[in-house]
ZAMARGU-503817 format. One record per atom (N, C-alpha, C, CB): z, y, x; residue in one letter. Coordinates in pm, whole numbers, padded with zeros to 5 digits, always signed. Glycine has a CB too. Example, Ala and Ser with C-alpha at 12.3 -4.5 7.8 and 13.67 -1.06 7.14 Angstrom:
% residues 2
+00780-00569+01319a/+00780-00450+01230a/+00780-00330+01320a/+00905-00447+01131a/+00708-00225+01285s/+00714-00106+01367s/+00787+00003+01290s/+00572-00060+01408s/
***
This chain:
% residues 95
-01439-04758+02737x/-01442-04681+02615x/-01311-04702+02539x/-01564-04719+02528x/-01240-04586+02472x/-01102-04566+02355x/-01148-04666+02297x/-01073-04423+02246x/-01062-04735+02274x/-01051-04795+02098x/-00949-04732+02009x/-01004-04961+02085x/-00966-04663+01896x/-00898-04631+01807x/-00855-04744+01696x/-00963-04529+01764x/-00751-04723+01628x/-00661-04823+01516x/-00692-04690+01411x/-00446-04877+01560x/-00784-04769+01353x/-00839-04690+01192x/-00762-04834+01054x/-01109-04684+01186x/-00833-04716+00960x/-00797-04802+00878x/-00890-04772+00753x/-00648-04795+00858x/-00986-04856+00646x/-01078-04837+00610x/-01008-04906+00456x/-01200-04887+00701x/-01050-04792+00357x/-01025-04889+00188x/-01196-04959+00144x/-00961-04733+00008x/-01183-05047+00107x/-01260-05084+00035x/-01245-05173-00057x/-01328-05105+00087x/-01321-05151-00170x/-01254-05242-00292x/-01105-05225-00331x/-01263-05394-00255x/-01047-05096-00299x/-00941-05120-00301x/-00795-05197-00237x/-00970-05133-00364x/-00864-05160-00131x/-00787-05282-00039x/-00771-05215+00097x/-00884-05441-00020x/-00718-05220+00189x/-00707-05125+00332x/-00696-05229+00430x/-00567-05013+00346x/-00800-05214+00559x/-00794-05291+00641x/-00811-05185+00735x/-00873-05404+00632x/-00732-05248+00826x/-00690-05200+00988x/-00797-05273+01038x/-00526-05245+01065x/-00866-05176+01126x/-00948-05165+01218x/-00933-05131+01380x/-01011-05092+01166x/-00964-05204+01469x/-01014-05094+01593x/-01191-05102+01635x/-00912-05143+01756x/-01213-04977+01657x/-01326-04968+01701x/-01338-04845+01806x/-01411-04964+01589x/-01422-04815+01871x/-01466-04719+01970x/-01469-04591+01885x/-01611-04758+02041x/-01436-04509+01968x/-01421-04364+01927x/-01588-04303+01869x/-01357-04271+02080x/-01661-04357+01951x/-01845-04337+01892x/-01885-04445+01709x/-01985-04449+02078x/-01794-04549+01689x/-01811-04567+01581x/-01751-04529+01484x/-01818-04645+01575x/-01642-04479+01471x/-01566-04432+01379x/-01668-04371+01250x/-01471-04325+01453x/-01680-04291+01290x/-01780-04247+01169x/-01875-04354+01122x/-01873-04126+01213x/-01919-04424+01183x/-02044-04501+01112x/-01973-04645+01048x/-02184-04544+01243x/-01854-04660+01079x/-01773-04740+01023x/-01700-04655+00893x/-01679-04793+01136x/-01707-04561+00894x/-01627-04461+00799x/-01754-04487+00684x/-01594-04267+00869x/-01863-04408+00739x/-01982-04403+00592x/-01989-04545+00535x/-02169-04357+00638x/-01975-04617+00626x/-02038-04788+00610x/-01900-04866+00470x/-02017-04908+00843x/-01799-04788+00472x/-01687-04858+00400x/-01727-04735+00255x/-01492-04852+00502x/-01724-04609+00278x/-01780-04469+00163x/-01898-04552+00080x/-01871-04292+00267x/-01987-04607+00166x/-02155-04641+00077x/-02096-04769+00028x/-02339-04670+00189x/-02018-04902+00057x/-01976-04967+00005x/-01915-04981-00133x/-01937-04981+00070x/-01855-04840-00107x/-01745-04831-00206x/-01837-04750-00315x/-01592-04747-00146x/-01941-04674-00299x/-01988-04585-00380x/-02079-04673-00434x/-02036-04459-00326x/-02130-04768-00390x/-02234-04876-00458x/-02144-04990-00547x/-02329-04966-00322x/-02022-05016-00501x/-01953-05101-00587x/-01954-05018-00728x/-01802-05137-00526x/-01942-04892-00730x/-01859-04778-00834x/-02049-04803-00964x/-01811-04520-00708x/-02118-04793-00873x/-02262-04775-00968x/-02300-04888-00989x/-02389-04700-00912x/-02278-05036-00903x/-02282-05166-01003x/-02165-05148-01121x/-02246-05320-00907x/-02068-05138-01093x/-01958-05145-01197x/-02015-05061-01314x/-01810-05084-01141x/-02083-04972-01315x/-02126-04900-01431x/-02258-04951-01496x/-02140-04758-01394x/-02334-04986-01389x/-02453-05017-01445x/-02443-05138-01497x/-02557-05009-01363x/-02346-05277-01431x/-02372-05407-01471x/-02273-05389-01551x/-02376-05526-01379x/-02125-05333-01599x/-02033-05371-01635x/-01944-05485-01619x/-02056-05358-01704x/-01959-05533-01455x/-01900-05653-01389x/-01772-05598-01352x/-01982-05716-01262x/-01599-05650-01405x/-01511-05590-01370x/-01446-05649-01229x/-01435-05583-01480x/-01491-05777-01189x/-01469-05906-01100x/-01541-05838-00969x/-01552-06068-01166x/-01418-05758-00883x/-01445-05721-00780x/-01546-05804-00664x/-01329-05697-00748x/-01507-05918-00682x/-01528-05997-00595x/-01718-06057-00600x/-01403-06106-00623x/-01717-06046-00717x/-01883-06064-00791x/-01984-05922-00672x/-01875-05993-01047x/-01925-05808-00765x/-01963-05721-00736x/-02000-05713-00516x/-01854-05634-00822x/-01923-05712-00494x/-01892-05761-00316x/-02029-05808-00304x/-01756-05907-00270x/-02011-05961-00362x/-02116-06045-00318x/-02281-06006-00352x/-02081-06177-00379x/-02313-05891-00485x/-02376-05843-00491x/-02425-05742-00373x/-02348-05825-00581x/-02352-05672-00322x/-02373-05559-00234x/-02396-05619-00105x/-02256-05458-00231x/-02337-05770-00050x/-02367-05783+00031x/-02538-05834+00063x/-02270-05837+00056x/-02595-05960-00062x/-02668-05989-00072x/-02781-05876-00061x/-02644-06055-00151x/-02746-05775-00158x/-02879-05655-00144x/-02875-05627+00028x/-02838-05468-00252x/-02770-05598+00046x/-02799-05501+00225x/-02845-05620+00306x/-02622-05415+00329x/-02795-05741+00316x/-02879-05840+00389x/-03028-05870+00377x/-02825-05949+00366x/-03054-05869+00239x/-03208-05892+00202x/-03249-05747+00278x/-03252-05906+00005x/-03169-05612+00280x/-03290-05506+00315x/-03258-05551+00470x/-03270-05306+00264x/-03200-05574+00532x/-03154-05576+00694x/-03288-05692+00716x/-02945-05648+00742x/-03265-05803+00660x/-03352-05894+00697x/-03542-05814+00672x/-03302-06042+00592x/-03548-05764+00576x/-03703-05697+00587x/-03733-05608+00655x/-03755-05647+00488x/-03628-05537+00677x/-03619-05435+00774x/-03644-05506+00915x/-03478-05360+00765x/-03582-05594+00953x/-03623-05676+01129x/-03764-05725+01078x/-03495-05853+01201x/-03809-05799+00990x/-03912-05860+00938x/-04055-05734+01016x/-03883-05873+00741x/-04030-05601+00936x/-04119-05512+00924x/-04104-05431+01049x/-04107-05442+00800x/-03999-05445+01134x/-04008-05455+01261x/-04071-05533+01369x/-03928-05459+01275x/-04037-05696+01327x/-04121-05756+01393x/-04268-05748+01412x/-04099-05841+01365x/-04308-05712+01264x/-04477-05675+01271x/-04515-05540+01382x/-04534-05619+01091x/-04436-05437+01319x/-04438-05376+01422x/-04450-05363+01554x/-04394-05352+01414x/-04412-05427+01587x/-04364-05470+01726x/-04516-05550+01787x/-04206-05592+01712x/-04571-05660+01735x/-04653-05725+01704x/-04822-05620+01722x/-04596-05780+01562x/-04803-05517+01623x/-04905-05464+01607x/-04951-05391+01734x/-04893-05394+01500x/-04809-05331+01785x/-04807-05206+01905x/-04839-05297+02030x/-04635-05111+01928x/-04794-05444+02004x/-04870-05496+02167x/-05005-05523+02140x/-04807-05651+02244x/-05036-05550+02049x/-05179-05617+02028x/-05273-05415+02018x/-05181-05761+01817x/-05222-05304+01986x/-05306-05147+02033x/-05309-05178+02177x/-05211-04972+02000x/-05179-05211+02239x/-05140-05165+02387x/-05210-05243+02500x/-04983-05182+02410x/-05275-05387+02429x/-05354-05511+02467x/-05512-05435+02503x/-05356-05641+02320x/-05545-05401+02399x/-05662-05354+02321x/-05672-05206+02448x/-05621-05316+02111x/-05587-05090+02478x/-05618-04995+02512x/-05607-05034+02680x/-05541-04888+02441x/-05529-05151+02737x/-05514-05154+02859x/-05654-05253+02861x/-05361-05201+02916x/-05740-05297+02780x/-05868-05373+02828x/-05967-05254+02828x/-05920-05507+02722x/-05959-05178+02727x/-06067-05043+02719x/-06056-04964+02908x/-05984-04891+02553x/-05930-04955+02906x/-05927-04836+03036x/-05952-04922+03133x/-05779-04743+03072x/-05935-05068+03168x/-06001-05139+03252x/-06115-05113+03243x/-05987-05253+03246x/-06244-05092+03172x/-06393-05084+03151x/-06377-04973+03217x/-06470-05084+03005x/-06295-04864+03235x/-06362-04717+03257x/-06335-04733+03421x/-06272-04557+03165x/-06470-04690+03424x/-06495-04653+03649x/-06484-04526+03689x/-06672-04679+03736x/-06358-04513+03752x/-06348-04372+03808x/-06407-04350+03924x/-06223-04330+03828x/
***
């Protein structure tokens, strides 16, 4: 797979990147939502300390990433324990 040499602002700041030609974009939105969530703490908290702000945004997306696998794991959990449950039922049935 290409690797492309991007280059991404955030916070005001530009970092050179390479990534695969299939991420580009999701590395593109991922630096846009960064930057657009820094812009609506800055308004809502009135925190001018870039660096505060950062650590805010990272903390929120980790806490949702982490509940997000969390509420996956159940998931996951639930669908073997149907899939348990429906492969003992169709054992009972005599064709």
């Amino acid at each position: 797979m290409e690797e492309l040499s991007i280059k991404v602002n955030i916070a005001d700041r530009t970092y050179p990147l390479k990534v695969s030609a299939d991420q580009e974009e999701t590395v593109r939105k991922a630096a846009r939502h960064i930057n657009d969530k820094m812009k609506m703490l800055q308004q809502q908290f009135a925190v001018k300390d870039k660096q505060d702000i950062l650590s805010m945004i990272v903390l929120e997306e980790v806490t949702h990433k982490m509940n997000n696998a969390e509420l996956h794991s159940i998931a996951q959990e639930n669908i073997q324990a149907e899939l348990h449950e429906l492969q003992q039922l169709l054992g009972k049935i005599k064709v």
